[in-house]
C-alpha positions in Angstrom: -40.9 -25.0 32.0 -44.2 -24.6 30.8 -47.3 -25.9 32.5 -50.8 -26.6 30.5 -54.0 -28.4 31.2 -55.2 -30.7 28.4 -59.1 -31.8 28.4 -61.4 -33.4 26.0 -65.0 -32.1 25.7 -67.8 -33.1 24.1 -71.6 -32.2 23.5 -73.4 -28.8 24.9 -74.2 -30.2 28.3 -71.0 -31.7 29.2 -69.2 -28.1 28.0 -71.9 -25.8 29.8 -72.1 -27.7 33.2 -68.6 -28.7 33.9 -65.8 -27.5 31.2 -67.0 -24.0 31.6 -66.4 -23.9 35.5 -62.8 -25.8 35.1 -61.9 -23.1 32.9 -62.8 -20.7 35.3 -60.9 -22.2 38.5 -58.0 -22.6 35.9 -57.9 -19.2 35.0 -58.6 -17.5 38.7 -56.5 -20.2 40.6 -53.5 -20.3 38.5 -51.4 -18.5 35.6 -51.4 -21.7 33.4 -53.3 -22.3 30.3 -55.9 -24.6 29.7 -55.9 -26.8 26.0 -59.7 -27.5 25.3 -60.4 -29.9 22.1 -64.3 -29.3 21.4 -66.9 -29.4 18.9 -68.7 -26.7 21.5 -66.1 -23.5 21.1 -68.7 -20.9 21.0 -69.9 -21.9 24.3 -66.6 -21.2 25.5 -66.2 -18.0 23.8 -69.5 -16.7 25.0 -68.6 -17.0 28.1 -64.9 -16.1 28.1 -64.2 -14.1 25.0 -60.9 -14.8 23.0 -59.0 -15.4 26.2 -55.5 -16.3 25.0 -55.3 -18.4 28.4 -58.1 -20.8 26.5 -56.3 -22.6 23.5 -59.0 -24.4 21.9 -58.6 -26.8 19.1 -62.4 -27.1 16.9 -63.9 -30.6 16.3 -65.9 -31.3 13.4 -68.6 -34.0 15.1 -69.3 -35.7 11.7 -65.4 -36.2 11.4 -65.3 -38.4 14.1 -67.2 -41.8 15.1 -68.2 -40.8 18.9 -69.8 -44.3 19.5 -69.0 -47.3 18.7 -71.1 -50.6 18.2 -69.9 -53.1 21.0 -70.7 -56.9 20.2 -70.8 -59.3 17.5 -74.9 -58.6 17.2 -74.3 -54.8 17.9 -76.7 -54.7 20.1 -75.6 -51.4 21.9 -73.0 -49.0 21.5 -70.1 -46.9 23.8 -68.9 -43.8 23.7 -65.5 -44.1 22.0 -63.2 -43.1 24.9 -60.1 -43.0 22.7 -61.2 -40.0 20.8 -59.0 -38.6 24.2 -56.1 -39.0 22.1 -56.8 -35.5 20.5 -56.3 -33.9 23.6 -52.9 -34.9 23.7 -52.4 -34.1 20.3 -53.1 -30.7 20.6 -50.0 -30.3 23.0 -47.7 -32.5 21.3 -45.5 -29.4 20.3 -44.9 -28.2 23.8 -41.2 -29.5 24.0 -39.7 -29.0 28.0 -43.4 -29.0 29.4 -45.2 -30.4 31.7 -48.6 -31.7 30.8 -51.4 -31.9 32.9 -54.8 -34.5 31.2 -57.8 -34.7 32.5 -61.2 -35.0 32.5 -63.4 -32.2 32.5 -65.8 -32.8 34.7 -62.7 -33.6 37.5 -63.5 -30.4 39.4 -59.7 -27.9 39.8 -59.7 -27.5 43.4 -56.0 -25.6 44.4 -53.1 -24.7 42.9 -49.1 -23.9 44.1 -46.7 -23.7 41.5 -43.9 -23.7 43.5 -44.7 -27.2 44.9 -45.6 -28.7 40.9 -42.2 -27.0 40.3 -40.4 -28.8 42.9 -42.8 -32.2 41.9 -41.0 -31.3 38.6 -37.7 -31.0 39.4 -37.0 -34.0 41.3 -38.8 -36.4 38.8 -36.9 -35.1 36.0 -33.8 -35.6 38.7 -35.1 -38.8 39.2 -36.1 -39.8 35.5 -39.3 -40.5 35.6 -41.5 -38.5 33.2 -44.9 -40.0 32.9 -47.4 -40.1 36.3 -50.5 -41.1 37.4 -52.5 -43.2 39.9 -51.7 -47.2 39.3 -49.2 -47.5 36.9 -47.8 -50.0 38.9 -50.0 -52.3 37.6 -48.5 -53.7 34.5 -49.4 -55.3 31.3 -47.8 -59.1 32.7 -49.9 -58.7 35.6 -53.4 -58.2 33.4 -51.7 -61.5 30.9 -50.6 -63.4 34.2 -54.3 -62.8 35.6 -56.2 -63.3 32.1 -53.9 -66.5 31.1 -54.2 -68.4 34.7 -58.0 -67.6 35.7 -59.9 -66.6 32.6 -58.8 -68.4 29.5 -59.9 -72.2 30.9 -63.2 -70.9 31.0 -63.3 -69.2 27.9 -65.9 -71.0 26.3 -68.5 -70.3 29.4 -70.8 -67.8 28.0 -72.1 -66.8 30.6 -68.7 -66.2 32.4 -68.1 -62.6 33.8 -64.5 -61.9 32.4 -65.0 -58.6 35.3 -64.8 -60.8 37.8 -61.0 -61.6 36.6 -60.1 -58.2 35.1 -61.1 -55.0 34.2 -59.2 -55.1 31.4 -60.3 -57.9 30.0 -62.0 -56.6 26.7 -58.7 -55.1 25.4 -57.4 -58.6 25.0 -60.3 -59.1 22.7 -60.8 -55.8 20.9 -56.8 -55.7 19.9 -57.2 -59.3 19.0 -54.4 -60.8 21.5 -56.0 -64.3 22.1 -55.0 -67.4 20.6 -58.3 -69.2 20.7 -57.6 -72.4 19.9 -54.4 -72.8 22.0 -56.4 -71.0 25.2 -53.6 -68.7 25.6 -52.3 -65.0 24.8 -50.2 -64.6 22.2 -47.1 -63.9 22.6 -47.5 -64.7 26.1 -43.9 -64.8 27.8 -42.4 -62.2 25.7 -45.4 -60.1 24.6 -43.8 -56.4 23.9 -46.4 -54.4 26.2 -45.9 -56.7 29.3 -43.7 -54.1 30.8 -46.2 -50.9 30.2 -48.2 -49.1 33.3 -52.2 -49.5 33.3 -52.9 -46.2 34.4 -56.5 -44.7 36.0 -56.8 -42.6 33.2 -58.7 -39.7 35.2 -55.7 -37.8 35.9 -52.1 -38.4 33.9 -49.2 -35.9 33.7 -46.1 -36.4 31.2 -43.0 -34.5 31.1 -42.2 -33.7 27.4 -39.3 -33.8 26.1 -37.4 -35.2 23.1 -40.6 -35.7 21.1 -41.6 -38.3 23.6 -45.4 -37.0 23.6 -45.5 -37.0 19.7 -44.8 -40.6 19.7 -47.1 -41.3 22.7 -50.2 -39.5 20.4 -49.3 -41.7 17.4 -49.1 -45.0 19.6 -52.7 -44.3 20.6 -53.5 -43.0 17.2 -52.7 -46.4 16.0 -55.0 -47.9 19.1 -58.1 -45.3 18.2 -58.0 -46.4 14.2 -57.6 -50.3 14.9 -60.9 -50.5 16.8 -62.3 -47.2 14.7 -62.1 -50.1 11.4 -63.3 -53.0 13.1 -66.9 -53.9 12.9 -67.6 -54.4 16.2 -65.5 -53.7 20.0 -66.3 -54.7 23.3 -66.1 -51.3 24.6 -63.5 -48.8 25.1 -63.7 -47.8 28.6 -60.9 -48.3 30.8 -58.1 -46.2 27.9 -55.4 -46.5 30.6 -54.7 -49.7 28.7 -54.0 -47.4 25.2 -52.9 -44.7 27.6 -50.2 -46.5 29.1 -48.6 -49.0 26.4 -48.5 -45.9 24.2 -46.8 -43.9 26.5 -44.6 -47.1 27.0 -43.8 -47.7 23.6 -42.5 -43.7 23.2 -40.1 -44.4 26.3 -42.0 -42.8 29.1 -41.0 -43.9 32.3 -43.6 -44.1 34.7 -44.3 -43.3 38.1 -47.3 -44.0 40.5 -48.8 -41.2 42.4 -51.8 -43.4 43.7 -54.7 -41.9 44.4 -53.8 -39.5 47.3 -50.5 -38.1 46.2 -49.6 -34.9 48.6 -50.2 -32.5 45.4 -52.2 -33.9 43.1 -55.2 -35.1 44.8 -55.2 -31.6 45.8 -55.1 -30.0 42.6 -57.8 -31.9 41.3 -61.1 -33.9 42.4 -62.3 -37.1 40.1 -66.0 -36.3 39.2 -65.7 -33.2 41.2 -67.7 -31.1 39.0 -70.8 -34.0 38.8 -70.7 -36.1 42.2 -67.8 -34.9 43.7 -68.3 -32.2 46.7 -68.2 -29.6 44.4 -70.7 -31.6 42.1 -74.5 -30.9 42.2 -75.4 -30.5 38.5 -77.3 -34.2 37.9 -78.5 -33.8 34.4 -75.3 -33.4 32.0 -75.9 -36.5 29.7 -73.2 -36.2 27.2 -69.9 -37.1 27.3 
């Protein structure tokens, strides 16, 4: 079984101050090997040399749109969180795997491979494949909350869909509303009820059978729908893309809340920036 740690990073500061010192807990911590998709690679390189630990896969910046306008007036814009699909991309290949995403600014605290082994072991004995804090909460319970509280006061502009869901600008960016019949489409058989909604902070998939190669073109397929529209309501929140394209491959999920044994061990959200191992402040660019 092979073990690797996937991470998205963008922009000087957000490499310097925080993916630089992952990538150096990774590699004195632990034997694995860290997958880096950057449009920063020197910075890694100056630091770390042609480490064969350090797999990193170049962006080209004007390739990609990094922000997106949000609003029918695009008045403001939002960093285009489903970019993070590259990451998993670049470890598609790595068949009988286990696959460790997450941020990079989640700070890489400890490491025993003999417990992710026997973490491994019994969820493939198990079969589950795909984990990470709240997949329990499902697709049908975002519809059920969006259809009975939301949609009756959908014509109240001044109404804070937050206050219902967190979720509640997917159902708009992937067009899933019925407007005139105040309900969501497909509503009692809709073919994502039955997918996780994942924090997306921390996720680890078990790949095998080309599972993880379908999961990247599902979100793919997420990435260039809202990519081609002229406007979104934001991105933030991807464990919606996350976990109905992990869904539609066939993953079977698992929920390892936010204080499994291991994992919230292994790895501290924000760790790096406010977390107890935080104290850099000025890192602006995601």
């Amino acid at each position: 079984m092979e073990i690797a740690i996937t991470t998205l990073s963008l922009g000087q500061n957000y490499t310097k101050d925080y993916t630089l010192r992952m990538i150096e807990d990774v590699l004195s911590l632990s034997k694995i090997d860290i997958y880096v998709t950057t449009d920063c690679s020197q910075l890694i390189r100056d630091k770390f040399g042609e480490n064969s630990r350090i797999k990193i896969k170049e962006l080209n910046r004007d390739d990609l749109k990094v922000r997106l306008p949000i609003g029918p007036n695009k008045g403001a814009d939002d960093f285009n969180f489903n970019m993070r699909y590259l990451c998993l991309d670049h470890v598609k290949e790595l068949e009988n795997s286990l696959i460790i995403f997450t941020d990079c600014d989640n700070s890489f605290d400890w490491w025993d491979e003999s417990e992710i082994k026997n973490f491994y072991e019994k969820m493939v004995s198990d079969g589950f494949d795909f984990f990470g804090p709240r997949t329990d909460y499902k697709v049908r319970n975002l519809l059920n909350t969006f259809n009975t509280n939301c949609l009756s006061k959908i014509n109240q502009s001044e109404y804070d869909y937050a206050n219902c869901t967190v979720f509640w600008h997917k159902l708009y960016n992937y067009d899933m509303i019925d407007f005139d019949k105040k309900t969501i489409k497909d509503f009692e058989n809709h073919g994502w009820a039955g997918a996780g909604l994942p924090s997306e902070y921390l996720l680890i998939f078990i790949n095998k059978d080309g599972k993880l190669k379908k999961m990247v073109d599902n979100w793919k397929w997420f990435h260039d729908y809202l990519v081609n529209k002229d406007f979104t309501y934001g991105t933030w929140a991807e464990g919606f893309e996350i976990g109905v394209s992990a869904y539609l491959a066939g993953f079977k999920d698992f929920d390892i809340s936010y204080s499994h044994p291991i994992w919230s061990k292994v790895f501290t959200p924000n760790g790096y920036k406010t977390g107890p191992r935080g104290g850099i402040i000025h890192a602006t660019e995601k």
